[in-house]
N, C-alpha and C positions, 0 to 999 in steps of 0.2 A: 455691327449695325446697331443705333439708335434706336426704339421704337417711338414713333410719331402718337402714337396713340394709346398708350399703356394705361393696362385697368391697374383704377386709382386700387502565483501561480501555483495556489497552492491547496489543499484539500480544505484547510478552514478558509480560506478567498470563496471557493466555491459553495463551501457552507452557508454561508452569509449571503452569497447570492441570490441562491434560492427563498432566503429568511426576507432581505429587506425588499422595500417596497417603495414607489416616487406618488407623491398624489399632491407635487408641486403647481399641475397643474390646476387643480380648485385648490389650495390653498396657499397662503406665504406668498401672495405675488410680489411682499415688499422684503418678504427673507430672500426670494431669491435674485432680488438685486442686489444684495450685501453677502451673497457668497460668492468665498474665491474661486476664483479659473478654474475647474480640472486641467491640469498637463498632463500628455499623453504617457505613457511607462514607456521605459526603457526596453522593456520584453514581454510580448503578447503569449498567452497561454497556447500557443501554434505547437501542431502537433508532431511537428517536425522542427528542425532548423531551418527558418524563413530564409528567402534568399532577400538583400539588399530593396529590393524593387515592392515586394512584398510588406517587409516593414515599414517603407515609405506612406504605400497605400494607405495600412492602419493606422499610422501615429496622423495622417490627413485626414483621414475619418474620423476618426477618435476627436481632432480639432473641430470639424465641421459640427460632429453632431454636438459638441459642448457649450459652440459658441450661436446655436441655433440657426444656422445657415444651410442654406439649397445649396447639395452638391451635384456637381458631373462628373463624374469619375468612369476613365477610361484605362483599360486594363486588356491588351490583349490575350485570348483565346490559349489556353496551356499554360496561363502564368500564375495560376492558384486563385483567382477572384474570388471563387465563392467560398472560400474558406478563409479568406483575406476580409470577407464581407461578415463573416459570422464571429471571426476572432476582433477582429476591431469591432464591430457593434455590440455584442456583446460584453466585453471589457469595458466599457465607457458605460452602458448599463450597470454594470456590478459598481464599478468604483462610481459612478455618480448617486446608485441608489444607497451605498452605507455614505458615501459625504454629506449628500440630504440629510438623513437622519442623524449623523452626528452634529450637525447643523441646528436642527428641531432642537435636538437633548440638550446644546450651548444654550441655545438662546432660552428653552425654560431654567434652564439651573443659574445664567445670570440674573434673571427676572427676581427669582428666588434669593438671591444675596446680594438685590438691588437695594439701595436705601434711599428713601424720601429726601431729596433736596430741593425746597419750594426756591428758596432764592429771593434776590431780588423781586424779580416779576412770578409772582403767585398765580397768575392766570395763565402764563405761557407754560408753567412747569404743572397746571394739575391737566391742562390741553395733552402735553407730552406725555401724560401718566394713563391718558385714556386711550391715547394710540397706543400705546406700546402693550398695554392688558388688553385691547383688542387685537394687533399681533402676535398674542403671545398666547392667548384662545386658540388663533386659528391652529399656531405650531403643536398645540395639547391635540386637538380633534384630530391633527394630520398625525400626533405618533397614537393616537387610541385606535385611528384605521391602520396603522402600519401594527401596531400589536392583535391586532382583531387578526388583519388580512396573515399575520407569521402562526398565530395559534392554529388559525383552517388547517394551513401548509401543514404545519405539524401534527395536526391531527388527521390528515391525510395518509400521511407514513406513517404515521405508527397505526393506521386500520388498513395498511397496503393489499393485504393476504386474509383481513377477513370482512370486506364489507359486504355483509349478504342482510338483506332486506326483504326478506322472502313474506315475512308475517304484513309488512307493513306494504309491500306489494300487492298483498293481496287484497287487503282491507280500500288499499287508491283505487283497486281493477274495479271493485265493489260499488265503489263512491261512484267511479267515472260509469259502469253500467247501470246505475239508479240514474243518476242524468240525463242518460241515453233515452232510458224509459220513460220520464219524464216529457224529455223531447218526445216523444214517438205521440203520447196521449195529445199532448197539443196539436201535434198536425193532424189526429182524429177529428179530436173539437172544431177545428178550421172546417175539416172536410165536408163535416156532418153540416155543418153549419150554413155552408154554400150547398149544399143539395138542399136544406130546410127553403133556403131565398128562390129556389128552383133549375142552379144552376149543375151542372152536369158533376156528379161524385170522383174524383182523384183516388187512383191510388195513392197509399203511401209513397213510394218510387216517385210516380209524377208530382205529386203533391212538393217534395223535396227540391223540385225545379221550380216555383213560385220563386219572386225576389221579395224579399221581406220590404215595410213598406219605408220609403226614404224620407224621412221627416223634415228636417233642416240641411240646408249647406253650411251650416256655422260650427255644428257638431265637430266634422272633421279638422277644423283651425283649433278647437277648445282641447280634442285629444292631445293636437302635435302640442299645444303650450305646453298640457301638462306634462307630457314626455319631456320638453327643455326643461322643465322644473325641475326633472327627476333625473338628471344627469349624475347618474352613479355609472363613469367608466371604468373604475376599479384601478388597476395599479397601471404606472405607465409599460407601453406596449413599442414593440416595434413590428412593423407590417412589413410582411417581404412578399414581392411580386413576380412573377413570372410567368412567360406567355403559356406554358401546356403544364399539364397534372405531368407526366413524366421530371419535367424538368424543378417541378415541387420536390416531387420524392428526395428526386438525387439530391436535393438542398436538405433535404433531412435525413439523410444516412450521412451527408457531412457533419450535422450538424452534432449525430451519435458520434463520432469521429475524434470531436472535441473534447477540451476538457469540461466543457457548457453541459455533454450530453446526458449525466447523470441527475445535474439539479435545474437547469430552465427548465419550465412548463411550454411547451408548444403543444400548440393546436392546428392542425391542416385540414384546410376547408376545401371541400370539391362541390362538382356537381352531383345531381340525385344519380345520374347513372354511374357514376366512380363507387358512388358511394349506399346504395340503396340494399338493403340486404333480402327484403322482400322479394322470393322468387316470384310471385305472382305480380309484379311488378318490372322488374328487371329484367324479365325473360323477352318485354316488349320491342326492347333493343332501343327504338329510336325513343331520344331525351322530351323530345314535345308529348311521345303521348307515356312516358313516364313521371313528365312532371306533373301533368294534366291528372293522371290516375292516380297518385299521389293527393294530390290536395282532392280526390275525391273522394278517398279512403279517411282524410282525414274530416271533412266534414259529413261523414259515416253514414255514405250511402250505403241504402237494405241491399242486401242480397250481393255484394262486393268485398266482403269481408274476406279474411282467409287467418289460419292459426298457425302457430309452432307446433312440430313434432316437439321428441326427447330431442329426436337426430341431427334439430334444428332445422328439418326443411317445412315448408307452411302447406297446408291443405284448406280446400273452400269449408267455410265454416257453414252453418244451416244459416236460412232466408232472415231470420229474427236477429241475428248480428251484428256487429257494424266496425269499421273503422280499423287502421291497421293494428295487429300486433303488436309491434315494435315501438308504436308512437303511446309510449306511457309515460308521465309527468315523469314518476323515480326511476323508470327506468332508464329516462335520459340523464337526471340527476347522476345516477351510479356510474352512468357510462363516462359522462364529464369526469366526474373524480379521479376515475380512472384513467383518463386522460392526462388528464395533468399530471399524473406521477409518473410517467415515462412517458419518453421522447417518442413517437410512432408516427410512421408514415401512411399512406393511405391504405395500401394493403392492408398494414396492422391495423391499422380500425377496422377495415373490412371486417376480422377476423373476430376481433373484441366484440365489434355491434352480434354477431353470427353467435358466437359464448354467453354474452349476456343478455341476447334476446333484448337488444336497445337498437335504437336507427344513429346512429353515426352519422346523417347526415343532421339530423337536428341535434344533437348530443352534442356534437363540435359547437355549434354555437351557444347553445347553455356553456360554454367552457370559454368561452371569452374573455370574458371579463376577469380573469381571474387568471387568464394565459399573458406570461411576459412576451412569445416570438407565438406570433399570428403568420404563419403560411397560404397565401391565395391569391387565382389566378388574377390577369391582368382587368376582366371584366366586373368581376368582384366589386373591385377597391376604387374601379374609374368608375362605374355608371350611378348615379346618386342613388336612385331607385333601390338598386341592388344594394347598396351599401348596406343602405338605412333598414330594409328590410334584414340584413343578416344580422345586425344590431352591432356594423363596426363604428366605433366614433373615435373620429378622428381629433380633436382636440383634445392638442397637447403632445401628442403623441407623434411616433418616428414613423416614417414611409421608405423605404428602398425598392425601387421598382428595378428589379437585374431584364439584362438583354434589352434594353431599356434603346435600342438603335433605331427601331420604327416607333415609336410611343407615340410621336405626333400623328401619325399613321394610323395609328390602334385609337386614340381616340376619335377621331373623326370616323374612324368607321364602326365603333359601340353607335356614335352617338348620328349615323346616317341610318337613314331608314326606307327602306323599299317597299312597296307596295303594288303587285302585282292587278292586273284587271281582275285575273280569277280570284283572288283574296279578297277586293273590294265585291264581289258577286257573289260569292260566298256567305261570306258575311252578312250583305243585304236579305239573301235570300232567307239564312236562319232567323235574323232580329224580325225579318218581316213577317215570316210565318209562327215565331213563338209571339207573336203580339196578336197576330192574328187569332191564336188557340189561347190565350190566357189574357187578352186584353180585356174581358170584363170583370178580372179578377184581379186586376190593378191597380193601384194608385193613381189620382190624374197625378201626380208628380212624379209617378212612375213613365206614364204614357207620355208625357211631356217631353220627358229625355230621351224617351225609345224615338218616340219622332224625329226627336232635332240630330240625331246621330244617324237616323234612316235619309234625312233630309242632307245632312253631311253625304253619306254617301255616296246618294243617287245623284248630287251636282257631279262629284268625280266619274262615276261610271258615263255620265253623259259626255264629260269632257274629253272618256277613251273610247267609248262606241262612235263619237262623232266622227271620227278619220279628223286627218290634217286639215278641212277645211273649218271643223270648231276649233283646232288649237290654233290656227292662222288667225281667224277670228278674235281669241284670246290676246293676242299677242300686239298689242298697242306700240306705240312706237319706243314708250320707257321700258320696253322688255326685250332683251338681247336674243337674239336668235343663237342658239347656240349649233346648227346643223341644217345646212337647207336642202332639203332633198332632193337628190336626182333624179327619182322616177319613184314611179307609182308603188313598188315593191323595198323603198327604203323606209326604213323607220323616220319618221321628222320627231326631231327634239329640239324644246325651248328651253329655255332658263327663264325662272319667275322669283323676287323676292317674296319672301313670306306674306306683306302686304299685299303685293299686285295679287298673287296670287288667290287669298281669301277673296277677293275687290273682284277679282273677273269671274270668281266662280260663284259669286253671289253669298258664299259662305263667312261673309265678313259680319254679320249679327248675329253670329252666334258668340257664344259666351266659351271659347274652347276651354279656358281653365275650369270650369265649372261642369264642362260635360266628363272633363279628364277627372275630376274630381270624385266626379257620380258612376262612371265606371268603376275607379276604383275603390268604391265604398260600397257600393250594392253586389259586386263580385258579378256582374251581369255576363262579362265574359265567359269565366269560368261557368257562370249557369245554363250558358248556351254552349257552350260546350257539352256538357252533359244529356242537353237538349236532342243533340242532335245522334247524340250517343245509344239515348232511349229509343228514338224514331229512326234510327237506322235507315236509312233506303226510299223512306218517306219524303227528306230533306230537299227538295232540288233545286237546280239550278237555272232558271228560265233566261236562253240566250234569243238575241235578234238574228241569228246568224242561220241561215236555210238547213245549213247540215249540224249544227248542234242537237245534241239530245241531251234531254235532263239527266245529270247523276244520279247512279244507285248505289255507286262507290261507297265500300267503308270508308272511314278515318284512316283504318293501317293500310289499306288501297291505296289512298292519296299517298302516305308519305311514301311507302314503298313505290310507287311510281318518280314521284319528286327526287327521292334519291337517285334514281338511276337516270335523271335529267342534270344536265348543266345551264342552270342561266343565263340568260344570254349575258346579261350585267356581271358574271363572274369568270367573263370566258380572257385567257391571255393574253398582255396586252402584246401589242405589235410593238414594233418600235419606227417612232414618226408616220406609219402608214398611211395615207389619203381616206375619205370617206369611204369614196367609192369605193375600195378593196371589201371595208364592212359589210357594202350592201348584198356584194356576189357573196359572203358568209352566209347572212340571214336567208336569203333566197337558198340556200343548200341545204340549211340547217332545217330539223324536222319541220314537216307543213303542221298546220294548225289543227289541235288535236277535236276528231268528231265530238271529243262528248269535256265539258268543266266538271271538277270532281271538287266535292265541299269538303275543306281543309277541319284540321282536328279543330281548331278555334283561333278562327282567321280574324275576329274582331280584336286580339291582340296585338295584332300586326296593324290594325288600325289607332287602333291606342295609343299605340305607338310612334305613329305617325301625328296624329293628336298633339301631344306632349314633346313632340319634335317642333313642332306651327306654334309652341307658344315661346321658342326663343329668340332673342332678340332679332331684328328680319336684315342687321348688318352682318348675324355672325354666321348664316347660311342661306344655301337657295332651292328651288322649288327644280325638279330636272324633270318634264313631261314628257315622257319618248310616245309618240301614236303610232303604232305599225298598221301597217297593210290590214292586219283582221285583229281585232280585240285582244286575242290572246296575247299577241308581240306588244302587248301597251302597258302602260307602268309608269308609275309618279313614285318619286324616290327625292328626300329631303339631306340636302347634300351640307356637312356642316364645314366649314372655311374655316372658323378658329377656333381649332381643338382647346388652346387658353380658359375659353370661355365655360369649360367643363374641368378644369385645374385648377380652379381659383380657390374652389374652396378647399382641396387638398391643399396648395399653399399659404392659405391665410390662418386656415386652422393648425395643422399641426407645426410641434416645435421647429423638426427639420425633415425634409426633402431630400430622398440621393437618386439620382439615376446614375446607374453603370450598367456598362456593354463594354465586350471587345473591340467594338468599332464605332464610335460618336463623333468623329467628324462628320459634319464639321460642328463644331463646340457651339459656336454665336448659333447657331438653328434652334438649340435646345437652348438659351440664356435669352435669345431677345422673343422666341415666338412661342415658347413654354413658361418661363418663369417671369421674366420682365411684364410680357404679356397680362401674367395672368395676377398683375395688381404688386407683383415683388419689386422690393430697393435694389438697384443693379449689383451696389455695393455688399448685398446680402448673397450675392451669388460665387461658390467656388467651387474651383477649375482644378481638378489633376489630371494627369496623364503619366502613363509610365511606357519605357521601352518592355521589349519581350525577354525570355527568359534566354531564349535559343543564342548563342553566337552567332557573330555574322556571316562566318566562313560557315554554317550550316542553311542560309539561304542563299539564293540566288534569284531574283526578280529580273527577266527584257523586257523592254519595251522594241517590238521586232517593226518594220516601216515595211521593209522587202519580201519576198518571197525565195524561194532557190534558183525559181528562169527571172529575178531582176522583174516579178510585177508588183507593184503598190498593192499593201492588205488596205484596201478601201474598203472597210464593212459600213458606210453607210446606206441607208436605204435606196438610194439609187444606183448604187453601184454593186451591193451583195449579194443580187442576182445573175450578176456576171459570169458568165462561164470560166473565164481564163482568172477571175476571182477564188471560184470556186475551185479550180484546178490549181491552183497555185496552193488554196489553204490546203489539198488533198497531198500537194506534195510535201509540204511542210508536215504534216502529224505522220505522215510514212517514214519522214527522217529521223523523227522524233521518236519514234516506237521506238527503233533501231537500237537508241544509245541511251533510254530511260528506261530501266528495269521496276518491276513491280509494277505498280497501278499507277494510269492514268487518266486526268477527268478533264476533260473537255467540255467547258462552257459554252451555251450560244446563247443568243440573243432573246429567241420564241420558240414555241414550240413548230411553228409552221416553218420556222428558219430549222430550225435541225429537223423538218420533216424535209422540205429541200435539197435541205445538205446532205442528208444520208440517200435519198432517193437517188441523187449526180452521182454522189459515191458507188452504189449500188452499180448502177448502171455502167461510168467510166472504170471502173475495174478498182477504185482506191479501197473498197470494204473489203477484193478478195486478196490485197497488198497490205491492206493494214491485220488480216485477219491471219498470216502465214507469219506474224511476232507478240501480236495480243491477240486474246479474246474479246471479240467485240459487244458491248452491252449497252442499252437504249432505256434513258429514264422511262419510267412507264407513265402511263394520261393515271391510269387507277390506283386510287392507295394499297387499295388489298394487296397488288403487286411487289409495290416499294418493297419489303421485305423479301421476297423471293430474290428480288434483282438483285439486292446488297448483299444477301447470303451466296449468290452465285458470284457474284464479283470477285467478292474477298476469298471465296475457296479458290477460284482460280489463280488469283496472284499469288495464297501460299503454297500450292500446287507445282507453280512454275518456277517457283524461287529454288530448287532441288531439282526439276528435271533436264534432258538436252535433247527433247524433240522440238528445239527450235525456239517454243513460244517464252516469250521473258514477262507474261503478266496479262493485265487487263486493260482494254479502252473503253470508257464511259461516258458515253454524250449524255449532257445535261444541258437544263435548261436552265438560264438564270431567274431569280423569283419562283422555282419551282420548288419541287420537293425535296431535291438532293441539295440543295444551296443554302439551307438553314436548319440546323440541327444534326446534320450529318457528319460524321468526325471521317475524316481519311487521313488516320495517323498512320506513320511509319510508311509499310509497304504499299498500305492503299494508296498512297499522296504523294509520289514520288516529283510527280508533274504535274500541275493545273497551267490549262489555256485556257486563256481568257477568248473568246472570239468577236472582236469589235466590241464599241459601247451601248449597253443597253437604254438610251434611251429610249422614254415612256413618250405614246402616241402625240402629237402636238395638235392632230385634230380633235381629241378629246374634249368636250365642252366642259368636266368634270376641272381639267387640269389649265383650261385654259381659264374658269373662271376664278382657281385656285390663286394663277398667277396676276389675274387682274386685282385679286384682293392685296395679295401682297402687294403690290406695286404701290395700292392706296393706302394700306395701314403700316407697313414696314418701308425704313427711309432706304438708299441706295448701298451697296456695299463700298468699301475703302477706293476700288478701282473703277467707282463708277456705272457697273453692273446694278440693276434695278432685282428688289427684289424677286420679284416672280423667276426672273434667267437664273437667278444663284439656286431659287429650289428648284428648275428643272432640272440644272446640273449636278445638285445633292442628289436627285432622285436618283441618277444613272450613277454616281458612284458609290452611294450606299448599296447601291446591288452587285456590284462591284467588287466592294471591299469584302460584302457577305461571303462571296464565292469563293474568293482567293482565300478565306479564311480557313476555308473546312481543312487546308493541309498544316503543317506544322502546331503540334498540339500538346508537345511538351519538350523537355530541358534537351534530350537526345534523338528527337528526329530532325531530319531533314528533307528538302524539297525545293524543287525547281518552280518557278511561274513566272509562264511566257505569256505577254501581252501584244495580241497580234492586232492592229492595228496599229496606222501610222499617225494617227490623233495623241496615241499613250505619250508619243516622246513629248508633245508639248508641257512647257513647264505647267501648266496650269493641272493638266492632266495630274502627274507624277506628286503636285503637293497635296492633289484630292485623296493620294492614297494613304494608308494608314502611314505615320512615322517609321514603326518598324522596318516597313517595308520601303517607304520611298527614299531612304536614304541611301539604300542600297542598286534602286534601278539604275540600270545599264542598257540606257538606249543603245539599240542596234541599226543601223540605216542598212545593213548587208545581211543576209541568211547565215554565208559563213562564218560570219564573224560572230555571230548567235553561236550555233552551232558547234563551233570550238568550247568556247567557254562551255557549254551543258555537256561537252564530254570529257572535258578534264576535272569538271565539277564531280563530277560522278568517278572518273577515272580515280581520282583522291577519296572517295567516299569507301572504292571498293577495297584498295589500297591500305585502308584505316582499319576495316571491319578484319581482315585476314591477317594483322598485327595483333 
């Protein structure tokens, strides 16, 4: 597809690697047009003997990242990727950062035994004498920072075992507690000072919740210049991405693995909860009010302090105090140092920050600048905010985003944002009541902005207290209705552009950048947060509702309640369902709670929203759902083109990779990712590799029939069918039979395999299927996930040795669930996966229908005529799809069956959606038996192999 609208091996190798350093990107931009190619080597430092498929990978990688180009690289799941990802990137690292500098060292030692030749023309040769001593500058500056940055290094390791700082520790604890004290006399002087005028005496504590006074809006444009001024990235860097802290780790015990792991510097960034070492902190559990506590510690609120034992555990220090332990200038300094001299995954910091009495979570980033391979999650590196606050810069430098199959995905939902009634109420209720108790002790530039964001507000709470007849109201005829409601007890949802939206709600004169601006400069948020924290039980929440009553609710009330809710906006999708099925849900689902409980600090969640309304009003939309009573109501900012949050990842750094096991289809990620987001098409490359596995060790059906001759019709109108369902029941009863070890059966939803098991249950196939497996049922609760996986797997290697009958385990899951991504069922767990019908995602959906109208307008048709928006609803069903069937076959010597039971799989269209590996090998079935032969000779051969 077009885009219609595109924005414009050896121990001294290793030696050296750790030594040299790239900082071609501030300097040489005219050297590095006059150096040669790197070409890839012949043999990667792989810790093994690579297979064929493997060395391809790297020697492409190796190419992309040299020649500064966006890769896609697809690599299925057991075939060494992330080890294929750290040995080709790093290698092209080493050999590119000693060619750089043997580069620098030519071009000064020619300069040096250049001779004066004016020539003919005397003007043009003393022109040429000033370029070239100005190039020749910059090459001296880039090897004085490349000998600066190789001295640190070295002087690192050689004080590996004795860097102790204990005198000069003490003397900073010193500095930083005279400061303290300092602070503390000022907030006297304020205090005393407003009781002098006649106004009411603060404590210290209260006093600490004033917002300091906000002078200029021009201040914060004057900080960001000088920060661009001061663009010290330090050496070039590669960023590697991955959706969860587990799947970080295991990239850095690979990367010990290597021959890298002794000299790269890596650094792995988490969250505060991965990473917090503060028991009095950490013990809180949930991340909002540990990051909250956190930055309250550090702007060193009284009487919140807490200290180190010897033993390392912390105790409440006395009222006079402040600020945490751990967060000391050197002692993040030490902890970085430390850091960078061996390779350590998140645990191992843990451990370190715990020994050296440093926080790990801020110590990781002190170590930045100075870290070659920067490890961190996928929100990190995508949300600007986050970036910039962690102090990653991106210019110049490498990005590798792994699992990289939903990214379009992942961005759009960092960068959507939800807004409950009770958070907007919440919110009002704090900003209104701390203005209320401190507005004579404010700034009018203060009061000014508390207004216009109280005034923000209260238009949106109006707009969800109204019921359906103010959002009808709203809704002019240039605003698409995105759900019309059936009855009094359905939620009505519209669709509003960014515009229309500010325009109906009267909130179009305000100045959003400017309020998001003064948020985030006054720290108002955080201060009310605090606020509410002081006043405890005070805070409430005034509703219109007869049986509402005010909250008395803590902060750890609310969330501990919210966790053990599911929103309705995060609940599974159906697949194609009608409205009306929704609404008999909502009507089920809990009634509307007596009492609104005040979130730890809901104005963030507004901020949020904020700074969502100030992006372009093409590249997302405004979603109003109004339920039945306030609670059910909610505005949530829906972003359409994830591009529009990639752009600066791809315009800044050198090169781009995404890799996954499964990236089909390719053109999704080249025209609505990178083309999108301002890239030359011809800057964009493409690999792909087959799998490690033999083909005589898979087998893929695509099955049509049933065993009694009935069509598997899992569409929605049909996979309610009895003789449907009695048909898929006979089908996995045969299947048990002749497929030993574990098998996992996918369905559609969760209400679908609540369905399907419940007919089971009932028609006798759970007490048929359960006299050859063990039967087991994903669970709704994560806590569970692991129990179930623990029970599963014990029973398949249980059965694999006994002859009371049972040959293993069956596992209903759900697709896009929990067991459908991240889950490995190698060997005996995976012997079989069923596929059960295609999961296509809801088509009443307003979310997805508006997705597909965007497409339509901004992306051109596919090759066969199909309009964008139909190409991504049918990426969507087979990307979950291709996930599912993944989790089996996971390295060079397993094997495994996948049966696709629906009679849609045999269409060609179907079969080229699925992975290469796999569709070259399906074997449509139109008969059971003829299924059925083939997965017992498959296996008859399998058993036949293993007792040779």
């Amino acid at each position: 597809m077009a885009l219609k609208n595109s924005y414009n091996t050896t121990v001294a190798a290793k030696a050296k690697f750790s030594r040299t350093q790239d900082l071609s990107a501030g300097f040489g931009g005219k050297l590095k047009s006059t150096m040669n190619e790197l070409l890839p080597p012949e043999d990667f430092p792989f810790p093994f003997p690579p297979y064929d498929i493997q060395k391809d990978f790297m020697k492409n990688l190796f190419s992309t990242l040299e020649k500064e180009q966006l890769g896609i690289f697809e690599s299925p799941t057991g075939t060494g990727k992330s080890l294929s990802l750290i040995c080709g990137a790093l290698t092209w690292l080493r050999d590119h950062n000693e060619h750089y500098k043997a580069e620098l060292m030519r071009k000064v030692k020619e300069n040096e035994n250049a001779k004066d030749d004016d020539g003919p023309d005397w003007f043009s040769a003393a022109t040429k004498r000033l370029e070239e001593k100005e190039e020749i500058r910059k090459c001296q500056l880039a090897l004085q920072e490349l000998e600066k940055q190789e001295k640190k290094v070295q002087a690192l390791k050689e004080r590996r075992h004795v860097i102790k700082r204990s005198n000069v520790q003490k003397v900073d604890d010193e500095f930083e507690e005279l400061f303290r004290d300092l602070h503390e006399v000022q907030e006297n002087v304020r205090r005393e000072l407003s009781s002098i005028s006649g106004g009411e005496m603060l404590s210290p504590e209260e006093a600490s919740l004033l917002l300091d006074d906000y002078c200029s809006d021009d201040e914060a444009q004057k900080s960001s210049k000088e920060n661009e001024e001061e663009d010290d990235s330090g050496c070039l860097k590669i960023y590697y991405c991955s959706r969860t802290h587990s799947q970080l780790s295991q990239f850095v015990h690979e990367v010990q693995k290597t021959a890298f792991g002794e000299d790269v510097r890596v650094v792995s960034l988490a969250s505060r909860q991965n990473l917090c070492v503060n028991e009095a902190v950490n013990k809180l559990g949930n991340m909002s009010l540990i990051n909250d506590k956190c930055l309250d510690l550090q702007r060193g609120k009284k009487g919140q302090a807490t200290k180190c034992e010897g033993d390392g555990t912390t105790s409440k220090k006395k009222k006079r105090s402040s600020g945490c332990p751990y967060f000391r200038q050197t002692g993040l300094e030490i902890f970085a140092d430390q850091l960078l001299l061996e390779v350590q995954d998140i645990e191992q910091m843990v451990i370190l920050g715990r020994k050296s009495k440093s926080c790990p979570y801020y110590g990781a980033r002190h170590a930045i600048k100075d870290a070659q391979l920067v490890v961190l999650p996928y929100n990190t590196l995508l949300h600007k905010g986050t970036r910039e606050a962690t102090g990653i810069k991106l210019k110049g430098n490498i990005v590798i985003v792994d699992e990289a199959h939903n990214l379009l995905e992942t961005i759009s939902n960092i960068h959507s944002v939800f807004v409950s009634h009770g958070q907007l109420q919440g919110a009002h209720a704090q900003l209104s009541q701390y203005m209320q108790r401190y507005g004579k002790r404010l700034s009018a530039r203060n009061l000014l902005y508390i207004k216009q964001i109280l005034f923000f507000m209260s238009a949106l709470i109006k707009l969800l207290v109204g019921g359906s007849e103010v959002c009808n109201s709203l809704g002019s005829s240039s605003v698409r209705n995105a759900i019309v409601s059936v009855s009094s007890k359905t939620p009505t949802m519209q669709m509003f552009t960014v515009s229309k939206f500010l325009c109906d709600t009267l909130t179009d004169n305000l100045n959003i950048f400017k309020l998001v601006q003064y948020i985030e400069k006054s720290k108002i948020a955080h201060k009310l947060h605090s606020f509410s924290q002081h006043f405890e039980g005070s805070v409430k929440v005034h509703q219109d509702q007869k049986n509402s009553v005010s909250s008395s609710a803590t902060t750890s009330a609310f969330l501990a309640k919210m966790a053990a809710q599911k929103p309705l906006h995060n609940k599974a999708k159906e697949n194609a369902r009608p409205a009306a099925s929704t609404a008999k849900k909502v009507e089920v689902e809990v009634e509307a709670e007596e009492e609104e409980i005040v979130m730890g600090s809901p104005l963030m969640q507004i901020t949020e929203l904020l700074r969502a309304l100030l992006h372009s009003t093409e590249d997302g939309r405004v979603v109003v759902t109004v339920g039945p009573t306030p609670r059910r109501s909610s505005i949530k900012y829906l972003l359409l083109n994830p591009a529009s949050h990639f752009h600066d990842v791809v315009a800044q750094c050198r090169s781009v990779i995404v890799a996954g096991g499964t990236m089909r289809p390719i053109s999704e990620f080249r025209d609505q990712l990178f083309v999108s987001a301002g890239a030359d098409p011809s800057r964009v490359h493409e690999f792909s590799c087959g799998h490690v596995v033999p083909a005589e060790q898979i087998i893929p059906i695509a099955l049509t029939q049933g065993p009694t001759n009935v069509t598997l019709d899992f569409t929605y109108q049909h996979r309610g069918d009895t003789r449907v369902l009695d048909e898929l029941g006979r089908v996995l009863v045969n299947i048990c039979t002749i497929v030993p070890g574990g098998v996992v059966c996918f369905l559609p939803s969760y209400d679908y395999e609540q369905k399907v098991f419940s007919h089971f249950t009932t028609s006798g196939v759970i007490t048929r299927l359960s006299s050859k497996k063990k039967v087991f049922r994903e669970p709704k609760k994560s806590n569970q996930l692991e129990s179930v996986l623990n029970d599963f797997s014990k029973t398949v290697r249980l059965t694999a040795s006994n002859t009371n009958g049972l040959t293993g385990s069956l596992l209903f899951s759900v697709v896009g669930g929990k067991m459908s991504e991240g889950i490995n069922f190698s060997d005996g767990l995976g012997r079989c996966v069923v596929m059960v019908g295609l999961p296509y995602p809801n088509t009443q959906s307003p979310e997805l229908k508006e997705k597909m109208l965007f497409l339509n307008k901004h992306v051109s048709s596919g090759p066969d005529g199909k309009s964008a928006g139909s190409i991504f609803y049918e990426n969507l069903c087979f990307k979950a799809v291709n996930q599912s069937i993944g989790r089996a076959i996971r390295h060079r010597n397993d094997y495994a069956s996948i049966l696709l039971l629906d009679h849609r799989y045999c269409r060609p269209s179907s079969i080229q959606a699925l992975p290469e590996w796999i569709s070259k090998h399906v074997q449509p079935c139109t008969k059971f038996g003829q299924a059925f032969s083939l997965l017992r000779k498959f296996f008859a051969d399998k058993k036949i192999l293993s007792t040779t």
